[in-house]
C-alpha positions in Angstrom: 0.0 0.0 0.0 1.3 3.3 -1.0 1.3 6.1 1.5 0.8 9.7 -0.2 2.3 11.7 2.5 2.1 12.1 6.1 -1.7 11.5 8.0 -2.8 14.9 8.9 -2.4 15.2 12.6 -6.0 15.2 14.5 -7.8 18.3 15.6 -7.0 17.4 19.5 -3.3 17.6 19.0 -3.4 20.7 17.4 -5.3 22.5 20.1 -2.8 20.8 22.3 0.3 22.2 20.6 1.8 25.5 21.3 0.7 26.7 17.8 -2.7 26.9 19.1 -1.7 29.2 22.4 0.8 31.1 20.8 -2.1 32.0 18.5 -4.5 33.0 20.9 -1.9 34.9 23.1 -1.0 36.8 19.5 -4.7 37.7 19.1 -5.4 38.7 22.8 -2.2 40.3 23.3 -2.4 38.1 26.8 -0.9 34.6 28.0 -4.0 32.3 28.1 -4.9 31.3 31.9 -6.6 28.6 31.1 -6.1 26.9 27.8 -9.0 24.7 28.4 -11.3 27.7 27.9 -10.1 28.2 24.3 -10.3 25.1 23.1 -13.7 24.5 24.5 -14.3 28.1 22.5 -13.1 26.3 19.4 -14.7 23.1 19.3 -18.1 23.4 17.0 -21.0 20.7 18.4 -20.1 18.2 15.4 -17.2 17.2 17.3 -18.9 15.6 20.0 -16.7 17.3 22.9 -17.7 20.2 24.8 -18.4 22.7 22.6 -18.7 26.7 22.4 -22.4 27.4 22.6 -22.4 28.5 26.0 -19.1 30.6 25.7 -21.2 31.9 22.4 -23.7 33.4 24.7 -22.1 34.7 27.3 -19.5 36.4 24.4 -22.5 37.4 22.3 -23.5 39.3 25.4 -20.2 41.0 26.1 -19.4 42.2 22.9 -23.0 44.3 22.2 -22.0 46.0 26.1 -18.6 46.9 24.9 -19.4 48.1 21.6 -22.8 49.8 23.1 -20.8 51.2 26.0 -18.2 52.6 23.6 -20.6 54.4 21.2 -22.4 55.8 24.2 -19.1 57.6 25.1 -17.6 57.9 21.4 -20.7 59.4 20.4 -22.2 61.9 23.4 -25.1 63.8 20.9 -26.5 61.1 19.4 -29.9 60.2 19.8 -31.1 56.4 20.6 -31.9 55.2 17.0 -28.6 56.6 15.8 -26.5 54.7 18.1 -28.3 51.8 17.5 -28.0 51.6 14.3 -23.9 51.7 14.5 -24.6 49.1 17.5 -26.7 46.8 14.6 -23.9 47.2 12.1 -21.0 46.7 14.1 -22.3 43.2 16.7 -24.0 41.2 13.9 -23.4 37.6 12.8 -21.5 38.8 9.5 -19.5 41.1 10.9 -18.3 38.4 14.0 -17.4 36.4 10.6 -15.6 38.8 8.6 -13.5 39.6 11.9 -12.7 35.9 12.9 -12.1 35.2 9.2 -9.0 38.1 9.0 -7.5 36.9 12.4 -7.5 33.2 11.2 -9.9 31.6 13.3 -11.0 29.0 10.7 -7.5 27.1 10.8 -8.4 26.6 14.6 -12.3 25.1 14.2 -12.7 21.4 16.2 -15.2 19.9 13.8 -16.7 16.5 12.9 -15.8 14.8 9.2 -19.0 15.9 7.8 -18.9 19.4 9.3 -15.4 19.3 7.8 -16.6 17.8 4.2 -19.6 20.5 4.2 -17.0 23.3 4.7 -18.2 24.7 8.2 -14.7 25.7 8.3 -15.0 28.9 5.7 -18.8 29.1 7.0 -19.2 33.1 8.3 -21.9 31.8 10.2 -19.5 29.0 12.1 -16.8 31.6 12.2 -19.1 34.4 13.7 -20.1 31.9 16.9 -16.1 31.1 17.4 -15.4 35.0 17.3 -18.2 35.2 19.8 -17.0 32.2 22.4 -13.6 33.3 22.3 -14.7 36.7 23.5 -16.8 34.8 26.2 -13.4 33.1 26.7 -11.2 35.8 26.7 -13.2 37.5 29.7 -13.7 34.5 31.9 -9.7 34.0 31.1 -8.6 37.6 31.7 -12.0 40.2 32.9 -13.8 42.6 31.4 -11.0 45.1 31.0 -9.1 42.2 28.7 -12.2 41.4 26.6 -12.6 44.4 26.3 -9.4 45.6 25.0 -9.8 42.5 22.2 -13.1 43.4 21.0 -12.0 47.1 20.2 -8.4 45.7 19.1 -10.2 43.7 15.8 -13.1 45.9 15.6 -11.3 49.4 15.5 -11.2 49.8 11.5 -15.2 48.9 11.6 -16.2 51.4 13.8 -13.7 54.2 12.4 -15.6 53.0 9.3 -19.0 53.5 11.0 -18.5 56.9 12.2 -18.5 58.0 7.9 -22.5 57.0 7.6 -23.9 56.2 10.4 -27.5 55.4 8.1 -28.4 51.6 7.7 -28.3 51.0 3.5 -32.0 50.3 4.2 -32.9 53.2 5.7 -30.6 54.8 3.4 -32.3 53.5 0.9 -36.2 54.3 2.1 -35.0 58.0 2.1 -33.9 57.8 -1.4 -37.3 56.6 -2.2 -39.4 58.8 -0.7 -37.3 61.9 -1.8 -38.0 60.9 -5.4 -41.7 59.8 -4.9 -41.3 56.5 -5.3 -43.0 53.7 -3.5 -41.7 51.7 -0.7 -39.0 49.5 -1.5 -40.2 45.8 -1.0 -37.8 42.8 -0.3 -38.5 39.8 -1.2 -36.5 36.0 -0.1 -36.1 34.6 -3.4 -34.0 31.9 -2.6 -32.4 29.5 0.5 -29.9 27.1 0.1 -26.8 25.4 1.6 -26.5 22.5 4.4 -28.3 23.6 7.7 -25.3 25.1 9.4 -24.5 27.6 6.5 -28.0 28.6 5.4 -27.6 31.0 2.4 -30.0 33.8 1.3 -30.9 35.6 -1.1 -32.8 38.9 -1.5 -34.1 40.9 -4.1 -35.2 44.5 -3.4 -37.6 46.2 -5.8 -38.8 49.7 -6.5 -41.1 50.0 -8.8 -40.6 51.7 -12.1 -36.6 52.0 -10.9 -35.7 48.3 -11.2 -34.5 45.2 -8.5 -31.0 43.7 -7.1 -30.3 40.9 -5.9 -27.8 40.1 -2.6 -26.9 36.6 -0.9 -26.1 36.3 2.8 -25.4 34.1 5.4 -28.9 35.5 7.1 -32.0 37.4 5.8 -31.6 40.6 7.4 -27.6 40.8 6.1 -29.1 39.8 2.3 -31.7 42.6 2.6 -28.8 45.2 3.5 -27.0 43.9 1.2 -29.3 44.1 -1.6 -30.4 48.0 -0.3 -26.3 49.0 -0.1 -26.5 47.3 -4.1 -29.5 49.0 -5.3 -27.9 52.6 -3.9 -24.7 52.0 -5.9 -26.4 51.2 -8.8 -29.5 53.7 -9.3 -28.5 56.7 -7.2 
């Protein structure tokens, strides 16, 4: 029997190499505490170990306080609606994605052979819970002070980014509509597809007598912005 190259090593004995925690000391700019909390933080439920869920909750929760908290003070004038908007753009599943996708999380996912073969891996919804548990992580590890200090460290560019427009491409887009006497722009889920744990969406917005777009996302509400940010580039 010919062997083609070396067996890839198993998930478990990456986590347990010092790869793994050199990584997660580079992204937290902190010596991990307790190494057990990051690997639980990076072991998706296919694996059949402990996985991240509950460190996704908890981080889920910490990250719309830091980033609402931060705004609040960033931003002293603006009303309510305003800063939740920025709050909306900045904490959702996408965005959690895009962030653990540029800091390499995917080369660190625990998953089960078919999680692997479906690609859960490069999934931005599978990314954005790891970016979420290892916040959840990081502040068991290290406090609020530390957690902190790494949600603001990898989301700085986004919310320098968000201070430019602080208007949702929907709402954006509603204004347009009505400034030019033109109905109400209507959205409309044209489309869902991919295995369950990397749904995809698509949206087409529509005003009448101007014409339609169409956007895909990993979630409805992130198609329909999508499609609204597409429509404005295009017609206005």
């Amino acid at each position: 029997m010919v062997q083609r190259g070396s067996p890839r090593p198993h998930r478990e004995e990456i986590l347990s190499r010092t790869d793994f925690l050199d990584w997660i000391a580079a992204i937290t700019d902190a010596q991990p505490l307790n190494a057990n909390l990051y690997k639980r933080a990076a072991t998706h439920g296919s694996h059949g170990d402990e996985d991240y869920q509950r460190l996704e909750f908890l981080g889920d929760r910490v990250l719309g306080l830091v980033i609402a908290d931060h705004l609040y003070h960033e931003f002293p004038l603006e009303p309510e609606g305003q800063l939740s908007q920025r709050l909306n753009g900045l904490v959702s599943g996408p965005v959690c994605g895009d962030v653990a996708r540029q800091i390499g999380v995917g080369d660190h996912i625990l998953l089960g052979k078919q999680a692997r073969d479906d690609g859960a891996r490069h999934s931005i919804k599978v990314l954005g819970d790891v970016m979420e548990s290892l916040i959840g992580a990081v502040y068991l590890d290290h406090g609020m002070e530390a957690a902190r200090a790494f949600i603001l460290k990898h989301w700085d560019d986004r919310i320098s980014a968000a201070v430019k427009d602080v208007r949702h491409p929907k709402s954006a887009l509603q204004e347009w509509a009505a400034a030019n006497n033109r109905r109400v722009p209507t959205y409309e889920l044209i489309d869902k597809s991919g295995p369950h744990h990397d749904l995809k969406f698509t949206v087409r917005v529509t005003v009448t007598n101007i014409g339609s777009v169409e956007a895909t996302a990993s979630a409805i509400q992130a198609a329909e912005t999508g499609a609204a940010k597409k429509f404005l580039e295009k017609f206005t």
